[in-house]
Phi, psi and omega in degrees: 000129167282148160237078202165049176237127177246104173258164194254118174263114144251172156252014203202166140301124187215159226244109160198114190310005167297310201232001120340313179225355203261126183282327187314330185295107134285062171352159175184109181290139169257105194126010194328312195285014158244349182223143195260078185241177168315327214277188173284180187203151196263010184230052145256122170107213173275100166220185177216056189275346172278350198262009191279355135311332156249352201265305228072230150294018174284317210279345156275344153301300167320310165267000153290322149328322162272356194226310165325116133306339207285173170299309181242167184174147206185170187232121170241166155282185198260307192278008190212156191184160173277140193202122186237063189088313172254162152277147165321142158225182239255328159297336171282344185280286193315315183272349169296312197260005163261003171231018180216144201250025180188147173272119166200149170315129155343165183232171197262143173239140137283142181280021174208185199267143187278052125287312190290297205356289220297336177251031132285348171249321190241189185252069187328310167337311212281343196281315167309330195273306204297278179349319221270324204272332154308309176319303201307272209306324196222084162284013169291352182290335186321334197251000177267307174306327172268338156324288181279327126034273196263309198299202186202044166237168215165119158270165202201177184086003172059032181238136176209219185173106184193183185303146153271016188274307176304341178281324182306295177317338179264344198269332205289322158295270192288017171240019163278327207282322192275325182317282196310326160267009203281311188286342200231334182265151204260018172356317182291001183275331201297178148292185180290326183297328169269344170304354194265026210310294170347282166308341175294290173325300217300314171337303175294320151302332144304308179308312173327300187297301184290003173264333167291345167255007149104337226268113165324119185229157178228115158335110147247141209284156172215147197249111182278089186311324161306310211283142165249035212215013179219167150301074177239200161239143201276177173282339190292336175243359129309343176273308162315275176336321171300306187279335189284353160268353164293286183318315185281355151335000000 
């Protein structure tokens, strides 16, 4: 058993001064059974690798949940990492998480509540219907759900870094929960873009979870390689990064 392991969900081959030298990093295509990279692949085993076109990066959640042993253990993307000056490492993880029980990105404030976000973008039914089927089963959830609802801060990108006994607990929640709506939203209808709904929903639905359960969370700056709308590094200086971990081999 490891007690570190953090993947990185891609679909493709990629370059990231991340998983050079840092052993903690796994790759993992999410989607396997449509994309082809090098890596570990999410349609071994107990999976939903078909479902990745609505799931996203979930369907690499999934089989970390069915598959993973390690202690800690968390999902970043192949363009986005917790990212301070460094990439995470694997003793900052360890002392974070002896007084927090979750790793998750700085969070986004919207100038509106992340309900309208969602339907500026999205189909706002699905969110509501997905809230209501939290409610149905547990209505202690009810004041939680509206909380993040009506407020307007959201951590987002379904990527984090915790135990795996809390992860286990969370997957154990959302992905029957995603099963069941699965039955109720007409997705196959969508664009491609929105077919990716699942995944849209787990965002929120995470916020959710940690807040009803309380769970001590810890803010991490996080680093987009795409985004052009953040304080991020350029390619130019990933590519500097890239030689400078060569060299210290």
């Amino acid at each position: 058993m490891k007690e570190i392991i953090i993947y990185v969900a891609t679909h493709k081959f990629f370059v990231s001064p991340a998983c050079i030298r840092n052993t903690i990093y796994k790759p993992i295509v999410a989607g396997a059974n449509f994309h082809k990279a090098p890596y570990l692949k999410d349609n071994i085993g107990d999976t939903i690798s078909s479902k990745n076109s609505f799931y996203c990066e979930l369907t690499a959640l999934y089989w970390i949940w069915k598959h993973d042993s390690s202690r800690f253990t968390g999902l970043m993307h192949y363009h986005r990492y917790f990212y301070d000056n460094h990439f995470i490492r694997k003793e900052e993880i360890k002392d974070i998480l002896q007084n927090f029980r979750i790793i998750v990105p700085e969070p986004i404030y919207f100038p509106c509540s992340v309900l309208e976000q969602y339907g500026s973008v999205h189909y706002k039914n699905d969110l509501l219907l997905a809230c209501n089927e939290i409610i149905f089963h547990d209505a202690s959830y009810k004041s939680y759900v509206e909380k993040v609802l009506y407020g307007n801060k959201l951590y987002v990108g379904n990527m984090f870094i915790t135990s795996k006994q809390l992860l286990d607990s969370y997957c154990s929640f959302l992905f029957p929960l995603l099963f069941e709506l699965e039955k109720q939203i007409p997705y196959l209808t969508y664009s491609s873009y929105n077919q990716r709904v699942f995944g849209f929903l787990a965002e929120r639905i995470f916020n959710i979870y940690l807040l009803r359960h309380n769970i001590s969370l810890y803010e991490y700056p996080v680093l987009d390689t795409y985004s052009s709308k953040k304080q991020t590094l350029k390619r130019n200086k990933i590519l500097e990064i890239i030689k400078e971990e060569k060299e210290k081999k």
